[in-house]
Structures are given as structure tokens and as C-alpha cells.
N, C-alpha and C positions, 0 to 999 in steps of 0.2 A: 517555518523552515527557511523562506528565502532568505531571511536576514542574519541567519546561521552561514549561509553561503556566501552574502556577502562579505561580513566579516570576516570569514575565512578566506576569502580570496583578496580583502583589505592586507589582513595580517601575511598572506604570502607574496604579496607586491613589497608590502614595506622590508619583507625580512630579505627581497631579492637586492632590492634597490640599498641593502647597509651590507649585503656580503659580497655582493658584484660592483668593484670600484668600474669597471669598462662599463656598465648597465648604468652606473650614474654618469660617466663620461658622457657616451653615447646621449641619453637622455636631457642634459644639459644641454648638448650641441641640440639637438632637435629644437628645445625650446625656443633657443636662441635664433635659430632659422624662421620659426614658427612668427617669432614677435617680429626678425627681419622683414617676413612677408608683411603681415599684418601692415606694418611699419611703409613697405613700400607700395601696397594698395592702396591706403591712407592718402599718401604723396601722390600718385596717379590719379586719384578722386580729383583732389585738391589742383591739379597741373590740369586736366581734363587732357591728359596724351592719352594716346590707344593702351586699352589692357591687353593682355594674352591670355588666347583661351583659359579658359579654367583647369581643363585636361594637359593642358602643356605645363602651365605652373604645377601641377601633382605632380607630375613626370620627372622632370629636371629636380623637383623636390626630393623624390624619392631617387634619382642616378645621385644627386649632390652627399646624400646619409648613408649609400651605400661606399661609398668611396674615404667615408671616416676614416682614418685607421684605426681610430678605438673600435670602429664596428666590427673590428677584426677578432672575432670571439674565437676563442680555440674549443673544441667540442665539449672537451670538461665543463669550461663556464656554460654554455647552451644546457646540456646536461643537468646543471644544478640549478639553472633559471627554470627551468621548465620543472625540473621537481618543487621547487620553493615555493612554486605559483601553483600548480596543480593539488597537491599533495592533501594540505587542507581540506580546500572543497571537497574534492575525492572521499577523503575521511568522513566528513562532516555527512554526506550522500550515505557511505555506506552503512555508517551507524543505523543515522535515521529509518532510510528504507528495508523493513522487516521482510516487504516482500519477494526480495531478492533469495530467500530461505524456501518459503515457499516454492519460487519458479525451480528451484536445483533438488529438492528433493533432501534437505540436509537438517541432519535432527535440530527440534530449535526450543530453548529456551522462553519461556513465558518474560516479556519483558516490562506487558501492563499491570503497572500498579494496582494491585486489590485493595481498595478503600476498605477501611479499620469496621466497618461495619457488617461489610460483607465478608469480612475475612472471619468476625465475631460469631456469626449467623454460620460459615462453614464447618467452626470448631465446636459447634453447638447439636446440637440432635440429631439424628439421622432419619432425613426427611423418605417420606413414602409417597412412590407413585399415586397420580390420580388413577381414579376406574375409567379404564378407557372409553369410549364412546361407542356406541352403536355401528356396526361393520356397513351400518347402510350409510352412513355419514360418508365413507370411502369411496363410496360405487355409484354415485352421481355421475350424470352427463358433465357436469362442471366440471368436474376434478379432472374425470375422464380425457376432458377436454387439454385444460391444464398440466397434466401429472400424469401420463398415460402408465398403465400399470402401478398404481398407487397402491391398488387395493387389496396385493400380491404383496406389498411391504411388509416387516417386519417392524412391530412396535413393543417387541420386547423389551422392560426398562431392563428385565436380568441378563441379558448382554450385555450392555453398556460399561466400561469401566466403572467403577465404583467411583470413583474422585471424580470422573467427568458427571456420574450420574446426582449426585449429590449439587456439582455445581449447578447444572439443568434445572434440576429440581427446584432449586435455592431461586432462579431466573424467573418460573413458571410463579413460583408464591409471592415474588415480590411483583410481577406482571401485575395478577388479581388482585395485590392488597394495595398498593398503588395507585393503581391506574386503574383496574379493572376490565382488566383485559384476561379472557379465560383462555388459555394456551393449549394447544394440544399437541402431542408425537405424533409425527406422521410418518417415519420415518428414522431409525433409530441404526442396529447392527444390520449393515448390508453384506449376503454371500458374494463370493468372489464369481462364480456365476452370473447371481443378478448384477453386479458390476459390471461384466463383460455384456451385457444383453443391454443395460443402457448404455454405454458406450458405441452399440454399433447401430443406437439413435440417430447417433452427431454429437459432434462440437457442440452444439447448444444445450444438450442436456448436460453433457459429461466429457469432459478430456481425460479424467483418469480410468484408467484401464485395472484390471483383477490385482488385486495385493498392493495396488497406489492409490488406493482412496481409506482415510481415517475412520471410517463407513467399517472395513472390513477387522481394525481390531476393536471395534466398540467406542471411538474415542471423537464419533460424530455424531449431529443429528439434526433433523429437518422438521422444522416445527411451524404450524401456522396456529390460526385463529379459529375460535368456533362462536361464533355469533347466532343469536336465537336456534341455537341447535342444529346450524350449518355451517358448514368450512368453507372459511373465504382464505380464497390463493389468489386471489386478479389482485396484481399489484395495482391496478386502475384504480382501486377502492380508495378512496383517501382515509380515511376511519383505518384501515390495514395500513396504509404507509407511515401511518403518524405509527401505530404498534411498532411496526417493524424499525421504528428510530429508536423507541423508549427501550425495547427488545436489545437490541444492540449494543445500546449505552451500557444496560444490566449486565447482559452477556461479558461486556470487557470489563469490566469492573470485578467479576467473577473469574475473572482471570482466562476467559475464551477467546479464539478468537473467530470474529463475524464472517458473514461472508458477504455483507452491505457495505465490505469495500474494497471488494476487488473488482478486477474490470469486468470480466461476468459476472454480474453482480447475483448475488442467491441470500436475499434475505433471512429467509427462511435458517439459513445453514449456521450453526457454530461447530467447533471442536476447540480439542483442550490438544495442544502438539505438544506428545513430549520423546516421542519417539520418530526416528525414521524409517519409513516406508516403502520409497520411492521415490522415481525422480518428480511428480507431482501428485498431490496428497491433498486436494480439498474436493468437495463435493463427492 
């Protein structure tokens, strides 16, 4: 992405400097001053006479380029220099960053590429949940620890939108066939209820509040590991972080989006956005 921004802020220098004759004036004169000094420090080295501060040569520099009279911009030309130069990168920013959708709560479009494969495997069979796991797998002191009120979640797949649920699905069988990594819901259609009851955890569970989390129309979910027939949540695990990268890749390629990259970052978390919710709608 930086060199999107450079460029674009290349291309709005060059298009100022060919439709601002006073911006090439002005910038001429500058030079010309520039190599002046250059020019007359040289000659001081060379003479060995006394230099003047440094701060005084800027000074007189900058009263000297003020007093142009090309520098004499009329607000128009300021106007369209500042849009010429800005305008791009501004562009180039807003494209790129998706998250800015996110932060407002405005319905958004899927914009990652679903690789031909996965797109194949969508339009193909209609995949079925796994048999859930053992409700004591949930009610560990670990999880407990981790996840407070876990055990209380709902891991109904038949909530779930259907298109999201199929994409999940589709994430969970390439996880295992893969990589081998067995996946589990831990956390699927959230009530608006239990919405407001983690929210008034904190911030670090949840910033979205009842009817602004993707949770509540079925079109999230929160999914770890099960390992020798235990749930691992400690993101300390390295075995679990390397998952949770191969997870993510899948995830967006399935056309989800993660939550391993936002600034609270929540592994665990995809949704499929196709609707707006709220003014913030993840986790």
C-alpha cells in the first residue's frame, strides 16, 4: 500500500506543478536561491570569512520567498494546489482501507476475492454440521477462565444464515483436510440479551452493544480448536496461532471477513457483512 500513496501523491505534485504556472514560478525561484546559498557557503568555506548562524540564513531565506511576488497566490490557485496534491492519496487511503465501513456501521460489500476453488466447493453440495462436542468440553476452568459465560452460548448451526453457514462449514473441512486442524463453534447466533450482558463486561470483551453485533442476525461466529479432546483459546499456544493464521487465510478466501485483523484483534471471530446493523458490527 505505501507505494500506492506514493505514487499518488507523485502524480499530484506533477499534475500541480503543470496547471499552477505561479507554483512553477515560485518553485523555480526557490531553487535558484537554494543553489544561490549552496553557492555562497561554498565561497565562505573557500574564503574562510565568518558564516552566519544557521537559524538566520532559514530566516532571511524564508522573509526573501515570501516577498515573491509570484508567491502571490490568489485563494483559487491555493485551492486547487491543495486539492491536486491531496486528492489522490486521500483516494488511494480510502479505497484501500475497508475498515473505515466497519468503524461507521455502513452496509458493505464483500470486496475479497474468492479463489476459483473455493468458489467451486460453494456451488457444490450442501455441506452438514459436525456433531457437536461434549457440553463438558465448555465448562472448564480454562475456558471459564478465558471465555466467561461460554457455556451459556449458543452453537446452533440452524441459526446461522445459510450462505454464511455453508461458507463456515466449507472453512471447518478445509481446516481438517489440510492442515488437520479439527474446528469447533463455540459460539454462533448471539441474543440481543446476551449481547448487552457481554458488553457490560468491557471494552475488552465487546464494544458492540444489543442489535450492533453480526452475532445477532446469524451472520457471525466464534470458533476455536479442539485438541486431544480439549479447547484451546490461549492464544499463547503456538500450535493455536499458527491455526488461527491458516484459519483466516481460508476464512477470506471464502469470502469472510476475520477478526485477526482488527485492532482488537479476536482470532477466533469471522462474519460474512452483507447487511447493516449498526453503527459497529463485529464481535
Amino acid at each position: 500500500m505505501p507505494w500506492i500513496l506514493t505514487l499518488a501523491i507523485l502524480g499530484g505534485l506533477a499534475l500541480s506543478w503543470w496547471a499552477l504556472p505561479e507554483l512553477r514560478a515560485v518553485s523555480g525561484e526557490w531553487i535558484r536561491r537554494r543553489l544561490g546559498a549552496w553557492n555562497s557557503r561554498r565561497r565562505h568555506r573557500q574564503s574562510n570569512e565568518p558564516r552566519q548562524p544557521i537559524g538566520t540564513e532559514i530566516r532571511q531565506h524564508l522573509v526573501g520567498l515570501a516577498r515573491l511576488p509570484e508567491n502571490q497566490f490568489r485563494w483559487q490557485e491555493t485551492l486547487m494546489a491543495l486539492l491536486l496534491v491531496g486528492l489522490p492519496p486521500a483516494l488511494a487511503w480510502w479505497l484501500h482501507d475497508e475498515r473505515r465501513v466497519a468503524d461507521h456501521g455502513i452496509a458493505h460489500v464483500q470486496t475479497r476475492a474468492v479463489n476459483d476453488h473455493v468458489a467451486w466447493l460453494l456451488e457444490g453440495e450442501r455441506l452438514s454440521p459436525p456433531a457437536p462436542p461434549p457440553p463438558a468440553v465448555f465448562e472448564t476452568t480454562e475456558v471459564e477462565t478465558l471465555r466467561p459465560g461460554l457455556a451459556q452460548a449458543s452453537r446452533d448451526w440452524s441459526l446461522l444464515d445459510e450462505d454464511f453457514r455453508q461458507r463456515l462449514l466449507l472453512v471447518f473441512r478445509l481446516m481438517q483436510e489440510r492442515y488437520g486442524y479439527e474446528m469447533v463453534l463455540i459460539e454462533g447466533y448471539r441474543s440481543p440479551q446476551r449481547q448487552a450482558q457481554l458488553q457490560s463486561m468491557g471494552v475488552h470483551v465487546t464494544n458492540a452493544g444489543p442489535h450492533e453485533s453480526y452475532h445477532q442476525h446469524g451472520l457471525a461466529a466464534d470458533s476455536a480448536f479442539l485438541r486431544d479432546g480439549k479447547l484451546v483459546l490461549s492464544e499463547k499456544d503456538p500450535w493455536a496461532m499458527e491455526g488461527y493464521r491458516l484459519y483466516g487465510e481460508l476464512a477470506e478466501s471464502a469470502g469472510l471477513t476475520w477478526g485477526g485483523r482488527w485492532k482488537m484483534r479476536d482470532y477466533g471471530h469471522v462474519e460474512l457483512r452483507s447487511i447493516a446493523i449498526g453503527r459497529r458490527h463485529h464481535q
